[in-house]
C-alpha positions, 0 to 999 in steps of 0.5 A, spaced: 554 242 182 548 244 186 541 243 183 536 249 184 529 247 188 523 250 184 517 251 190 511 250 185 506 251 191 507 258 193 507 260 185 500 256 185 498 261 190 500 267 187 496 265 181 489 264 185 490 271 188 491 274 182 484 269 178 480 273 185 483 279 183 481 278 176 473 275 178 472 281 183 474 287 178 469 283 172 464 283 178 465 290 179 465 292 173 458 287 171 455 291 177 457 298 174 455 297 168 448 294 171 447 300 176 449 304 170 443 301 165 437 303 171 441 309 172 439 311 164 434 307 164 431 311 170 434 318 167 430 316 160 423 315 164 425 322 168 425 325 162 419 323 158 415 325 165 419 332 165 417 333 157 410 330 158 408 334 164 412 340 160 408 340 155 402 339 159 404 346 162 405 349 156 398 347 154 395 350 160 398 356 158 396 356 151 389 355 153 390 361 159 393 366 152 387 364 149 382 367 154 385 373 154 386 374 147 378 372 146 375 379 151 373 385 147 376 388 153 382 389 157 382 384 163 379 386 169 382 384 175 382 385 183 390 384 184 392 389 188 395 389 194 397 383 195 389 380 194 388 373 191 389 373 183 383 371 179 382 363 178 381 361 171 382 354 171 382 349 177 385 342 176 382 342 169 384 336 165 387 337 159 390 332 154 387 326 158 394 325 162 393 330 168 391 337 170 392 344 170 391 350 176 390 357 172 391 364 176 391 371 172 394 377 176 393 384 173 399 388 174 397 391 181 397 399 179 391 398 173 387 394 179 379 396 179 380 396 172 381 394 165 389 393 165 394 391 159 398 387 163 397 380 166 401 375 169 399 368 168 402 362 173 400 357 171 401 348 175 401 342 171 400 335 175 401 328 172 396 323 173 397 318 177 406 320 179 404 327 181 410 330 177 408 337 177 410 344 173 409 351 173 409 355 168 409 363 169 408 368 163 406 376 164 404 377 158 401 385 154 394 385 152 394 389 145 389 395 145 387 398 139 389 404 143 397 403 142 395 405 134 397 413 132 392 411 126 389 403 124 385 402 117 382 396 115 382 399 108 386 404 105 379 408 101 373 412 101 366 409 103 365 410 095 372 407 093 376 413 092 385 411 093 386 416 099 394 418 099 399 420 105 402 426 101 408 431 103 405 434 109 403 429 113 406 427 119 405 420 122 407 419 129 406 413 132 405 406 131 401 405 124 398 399 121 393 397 116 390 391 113 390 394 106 395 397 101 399 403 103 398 409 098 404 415 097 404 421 094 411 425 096 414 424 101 410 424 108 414 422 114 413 415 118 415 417 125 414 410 128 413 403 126 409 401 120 405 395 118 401 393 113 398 387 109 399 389 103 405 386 099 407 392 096 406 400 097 403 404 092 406 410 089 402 416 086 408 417 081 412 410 081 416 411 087 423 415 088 424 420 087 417 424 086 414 419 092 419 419 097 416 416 103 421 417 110 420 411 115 423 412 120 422 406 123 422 402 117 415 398 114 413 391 115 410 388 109 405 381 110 404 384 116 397 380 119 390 382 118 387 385 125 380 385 125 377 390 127 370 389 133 364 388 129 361 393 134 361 398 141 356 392 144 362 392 150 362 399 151 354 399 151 354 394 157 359 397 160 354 403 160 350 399 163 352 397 169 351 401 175 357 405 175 356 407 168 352 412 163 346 411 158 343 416 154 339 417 148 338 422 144 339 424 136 344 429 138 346 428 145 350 433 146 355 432 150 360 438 153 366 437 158 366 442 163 371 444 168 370 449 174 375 454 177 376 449 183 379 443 177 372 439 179 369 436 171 362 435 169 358 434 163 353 438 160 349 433 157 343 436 153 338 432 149 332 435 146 332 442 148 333 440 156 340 440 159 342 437 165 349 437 168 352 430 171 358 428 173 362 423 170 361 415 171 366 411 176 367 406 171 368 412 165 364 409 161 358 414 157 354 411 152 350 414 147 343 410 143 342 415 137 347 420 135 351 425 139 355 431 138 362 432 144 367 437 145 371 441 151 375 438 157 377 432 159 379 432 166 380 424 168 379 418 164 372 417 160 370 413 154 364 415 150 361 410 145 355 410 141 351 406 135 350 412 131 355 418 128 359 422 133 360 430 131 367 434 134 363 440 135 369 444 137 376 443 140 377 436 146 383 439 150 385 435 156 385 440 163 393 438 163 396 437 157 400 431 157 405 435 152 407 440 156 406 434 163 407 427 162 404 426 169 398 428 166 392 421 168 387 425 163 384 420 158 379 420 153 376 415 147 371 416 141 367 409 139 362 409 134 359 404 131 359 409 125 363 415 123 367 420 127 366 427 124 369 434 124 364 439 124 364 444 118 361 449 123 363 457 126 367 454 132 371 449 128 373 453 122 374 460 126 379 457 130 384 455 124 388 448 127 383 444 131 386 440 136 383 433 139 386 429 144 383 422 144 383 415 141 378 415 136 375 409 133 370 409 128 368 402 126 363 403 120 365 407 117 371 413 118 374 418 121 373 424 117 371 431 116 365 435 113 365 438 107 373 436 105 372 437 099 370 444 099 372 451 101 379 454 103 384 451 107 382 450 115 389 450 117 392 443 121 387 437 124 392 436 130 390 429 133 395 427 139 392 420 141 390 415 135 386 415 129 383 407 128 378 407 122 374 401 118 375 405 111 379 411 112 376 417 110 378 423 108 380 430 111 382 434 105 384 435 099 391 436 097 395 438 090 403 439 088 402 444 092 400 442 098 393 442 102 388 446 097 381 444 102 379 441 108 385 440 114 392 437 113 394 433 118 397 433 125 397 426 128 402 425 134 402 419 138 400 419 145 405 413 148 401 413 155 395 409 150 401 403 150 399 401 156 394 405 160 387 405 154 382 410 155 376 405 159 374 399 156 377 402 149 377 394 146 382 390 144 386 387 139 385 380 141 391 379 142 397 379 147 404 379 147 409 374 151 413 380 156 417 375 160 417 368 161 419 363 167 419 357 171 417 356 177 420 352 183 413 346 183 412 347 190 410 355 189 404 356 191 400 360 184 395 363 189 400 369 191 401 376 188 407 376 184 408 384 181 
């Protein structure tokens, strides 16, 4: 029998070949596993750069919201037409870890003067690494004149409950710091807000008190503070560009001529001149004043003591029947505005005010409420914003038995283009939010 020969020496070979096989795949995967540990390692300490230089950001832009929320007014800026935006910070340190950069933009069609809409762009730098971020909101900045009707408290300055009853009409946006009180069933067009937890019902509720909001109610909303005086409206009065005057009454008539022109028929202490509006649109009176007529353009009128409506303010284009109408008007007083019980204002039934109207302290209110025959409607189309809400009638099971029943129409133009330097909320709104390529230069106009 023939023996097989067994070649050892090439089965050796085979094995080393395999052994080197088996080392370089270990190696590789050795390496892998190390290239893959710098590279988490590498990702971990990228996004604690990323978080850390985020919340830098977002700290910039926290401190730019702040800001705007703390003016009495709107922010006044000079955006337009491609200009510079405003700086507010300039590498500031903040946190002690970097630096922020501030630009405001005032949407660019409310340029050259106070504007509800502003875009904050905000860069945020790292220390040392130079890791950047930028940041970009624009943001509404809440005015007192998006209220059809605003209360701190829902009673008269002697404490009595004042009720919404069957009748009245609210459209618009209301809110109040106090507690809602309903008698019947009046009608909430818009939204409403109040602090209370609870409504008031004269009759306990539905079905005798049967209140229609439209829109719904919030319960627990925040306190809104209301300014603690017109000291921003005196210095905008101040200024080259507005009107101071004195007098107690200052009677203030707007007039408009047959060729559209408007003026101002100003009369203190038996004289009286005719002047022409202030660039800024800002009139105030030290003492007391009394105001009626036709607004033709955009004029605010503040005073430290009580403001009289002597008679009908109408808008020389109705807004009603135009929407493109840019007439506007603001009362602001440090005291109450009143309703005149006078000839003019009883001989034409229904009086119609077209404004936003403040009254700090105390109240919008009406002469002689209590007293006489009904008056027919208080017609408001624009806002009614009070301390301690005062009363323009009195009513019963039947309706209005004296004074006026109430006619408040929201004009919406005020959400976003304020009478001038009519104060603000102290707060703002978030409209839209993003992030910015980090090389963006921040400078830029951005609406």
């Amino acid at each position: 029998m023939k023996k097989m020969k067994i070649n050892t020496g090439n089965e050796d070979g085979a094995v080393l070949v395999i052994i080197l096989l088996i080392l370089v795949a270990l190696t590789g995967i050795v390496m892998g596993v190390n290239l893959i540990s710098v590279n988490e390692t590498q990702i971990a300490s990228n996004e604690k750069l990323d978080k850390q230089v985020f919340y830098l950001a977002e700290g910039g832009m926290e401190k730019s919201l702040r800001y705007l929320s703390g003016l009495s007014v709107p922010f006044l800026g000079n955006g337009a037409n491609n200009d510079q935006p405003i700086i507010l910070y300039d590498k500031e340190t903040i946190y002690g870890n970097g630096t922020v950069t501030s630009y405001l933009d005032p949407l660019d069609s409310n340029t050259g003067k106070p504007t509800r809409f502003v875009g904050v762009t905000v860069r945020a730098t790292l220390n040392g690494n130079g890791v950047s971020k930028v940041l970009q909101v624009r943001v509404g900045q809440q005015n007192f004149s998006r209220y059809s009707y605003f209360s701190d408290m829902e009673k008269t300055p002697g404490g009595s409950t004042i009720w919404f009853c069957t009748g009245d009409d609210m459209h618009g946006p209301v809110h109040t710091n106090d507690q809602l009180h309903i008698y019947g069933s009046p009608i909430f067009y818009g939204e409403v807000s109040t602090a209370a937890s609870s409504v008031d019902y004269y009759h306990g509720g539905p079905p005798q008190d049967n209140p229609d909001f439209r829109e719904g109610i919030t319960l627990d909303a925040s306190i809104i503070p209301l300014p603690a005086n017109t000291d921003m409206l005196l210095n905008a009065a101040n200024e080259a560009d507005g009107l101071k005057l004195t007098g107690n009454p200052a009677k203030l008539v707007f007039l408009v001529d047959g060729s559209g022109n408007p003026s101002i028929q100003v009369t203190i202490g038996g004289t009286t001149s005719i002047l022409s509006y202030p660039a800024n649109g800002v009139i105030y009176v030290n003492g007391s004043a009394e105001i009626e007529g036709t607004i033709r353009g955009q004029l605010t009128v503040g005073c430290d003591g009580d403001i009289r409506v002597v008679d009908n303010i109408v808008y020389y284009t109705d807004p009603r029947v135009d929407p493109t109408s840019t007439d506007l008007f603001g009362i602001v007083s440090d005291n109450n505005v009143i309703v005149a019980d006078n000839t003019a204002n009883r001989d034409s039934a229904d009086e119609t005010i077209m404004a936003a109207i403040m009254a700090l302290n105390t109240s919008w209110t009406v002469q002689n409420y209590s007293s006489g025959s009904p008056r027919g409607k208080l017609i408001v189309y624009g806002g009614v914003i009070q301390n301690k809400r005062g009363p323009v009638g009195t009513f019963n099971s039947y309706g209005i038995s004296t004074g006026y029943e109430k006619d408040y129409t929201f004009d919406e133009r005020l959400l976003d283009n304020p009478p001038p330097a009519f104060p603000t909320t102290g707060q703002v709104e978030k409209v839209s939010w993003k992030e910015l390529d980090p090389s963006t230069d921040i400078s830029l106009n951005f609406w």
